[in-house]
N, C-alpha and C positions, 0 to 999 in steps of 0.2 A: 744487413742490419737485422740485426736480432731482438724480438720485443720477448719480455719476460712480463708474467701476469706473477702479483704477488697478492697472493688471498688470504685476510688478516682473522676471515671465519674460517670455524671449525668445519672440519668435512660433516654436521651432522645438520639435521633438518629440525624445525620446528614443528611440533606437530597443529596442524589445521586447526587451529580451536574455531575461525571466525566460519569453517564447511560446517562443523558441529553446531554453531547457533543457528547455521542457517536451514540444517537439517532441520533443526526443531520450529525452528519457526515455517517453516516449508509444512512439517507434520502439521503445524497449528491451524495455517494457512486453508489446509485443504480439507481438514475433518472438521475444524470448526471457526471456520472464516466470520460466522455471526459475532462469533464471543472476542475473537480476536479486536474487529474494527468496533464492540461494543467498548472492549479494554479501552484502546486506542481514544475514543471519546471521552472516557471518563476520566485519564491521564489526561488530555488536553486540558475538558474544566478543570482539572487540579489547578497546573496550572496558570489557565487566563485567572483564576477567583485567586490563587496567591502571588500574580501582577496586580490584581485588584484591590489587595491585601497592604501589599508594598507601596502604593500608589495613595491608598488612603494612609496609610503612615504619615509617606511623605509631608504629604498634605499638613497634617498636623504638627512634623517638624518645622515646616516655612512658618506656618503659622505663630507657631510659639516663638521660633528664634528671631523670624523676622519682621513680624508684627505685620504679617501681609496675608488678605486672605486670596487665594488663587484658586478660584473656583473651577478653574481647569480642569488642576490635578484632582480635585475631592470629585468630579465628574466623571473624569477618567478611572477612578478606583471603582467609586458605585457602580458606574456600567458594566465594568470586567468580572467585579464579584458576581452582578447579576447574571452576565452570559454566562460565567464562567457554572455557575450553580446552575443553570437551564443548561448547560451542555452536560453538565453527568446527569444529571434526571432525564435528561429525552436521549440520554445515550440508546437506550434501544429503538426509540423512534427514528431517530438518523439513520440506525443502523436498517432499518427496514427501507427509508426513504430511496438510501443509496443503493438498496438493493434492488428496489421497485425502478426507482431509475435507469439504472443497467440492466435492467433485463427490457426497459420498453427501449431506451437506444439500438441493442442490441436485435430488436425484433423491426424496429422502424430501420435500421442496415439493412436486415435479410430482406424487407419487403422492396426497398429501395434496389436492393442488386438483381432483385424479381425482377422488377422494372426494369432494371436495367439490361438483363438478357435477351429481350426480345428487342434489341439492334444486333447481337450478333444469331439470331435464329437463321437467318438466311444465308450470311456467309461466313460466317465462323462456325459450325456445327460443333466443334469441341469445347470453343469456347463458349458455346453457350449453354449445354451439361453442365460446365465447370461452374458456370456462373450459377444455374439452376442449387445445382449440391450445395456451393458456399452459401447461397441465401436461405436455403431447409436449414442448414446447419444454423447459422444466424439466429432464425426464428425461433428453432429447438433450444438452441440455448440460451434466448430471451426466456423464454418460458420458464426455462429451467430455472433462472437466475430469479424471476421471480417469485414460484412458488418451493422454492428447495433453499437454498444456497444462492449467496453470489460468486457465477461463473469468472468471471474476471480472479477475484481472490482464491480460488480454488484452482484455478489456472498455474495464477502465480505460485503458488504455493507447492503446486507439483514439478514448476521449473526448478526453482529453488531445491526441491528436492532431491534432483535430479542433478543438479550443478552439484551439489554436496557431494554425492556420493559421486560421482566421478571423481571429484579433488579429492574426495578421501582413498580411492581405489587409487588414482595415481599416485598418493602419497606414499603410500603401502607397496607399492609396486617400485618406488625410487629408494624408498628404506630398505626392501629386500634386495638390489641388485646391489649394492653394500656389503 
């Protein structure tokens, strides 16, 4: 039995455009992770305050056509406008919160796998280096997270960068053997 593949695409490739956004956002990620998750906030209040928007409309449609007041909906609009306007204005307070946040998790892990090294001190002697290292490292990068950059976003941001260019090497290296 003979099977036959019949392939309806052109022998050519698309070029990666989704490695190219990620390059960039990878770049954005790791050089300026603050402004990034500031953007990120102040898009979100956009937005919840234009569901807030749409909500108080609403509202004022039922009303008018159906002669009904539904104080739900006029609640749900005021609320959203209102978070929605406190989340772009304390966009950079968030953005520090989470970053103060991440960096004391990240220091309360390292101090935790402190602790937790001295059960393998006696009989795991490598594993208990190993555990020593990841919790400096932990702690360092709590710190870090805190008074610098948040390490997490700066992380991600360098994988990403990192996935990019790979898929884009390998794309260029699939086009060339062509």
């Amino acid at each position: 039995m003979k099977v036959t593949v019949i392939n309806n695409k052109k022998d050519q490739e698309t070029f990666p455009i989704g490695s190219l956004l990620l390059l960039v956002l990878g770049i954005f990620l790791t050089f300026n992770a603050e402004g990034v998750l500031s953007s990120i906030f102040i898009v979100l209040g956009i937005l919840i305050t234009l569901y807030g928007i749409f909500k108080f409309i609403r509202y004022y449609q039922i009303k008018n056509q159906f002669h009904m007041d539904d104080t739900r909906v006029m609640m749900s609009g005021v609320s959203s406008i209102i978070i929605g306007i406190l989340t772009i204005l304390l966009a950079s307070f968030l953005t520090n919160a989470i970053q103060i946040i991440t960096g004391i998790w990240l220091i309360f892990s390292g101090l935790s796998k402190l602790g937790n090294a001295s059960f393998y001190k006696n009989n795991h002697p490598k594993l208990y280096i190993t555990e020593i290292i990841v919790a400096v490292i932990f702690i360092l990068l709590g710190i870090y997270s805190i008074f610098a950059e948040n390490v997490v976003l700066v992380v991600l941001g360098v994988i990403l960068i990192l996935y990019s260019l790979i898929d884009l090497v390998n794309y260029f290296l699939r086009v060339s053997k062509k």
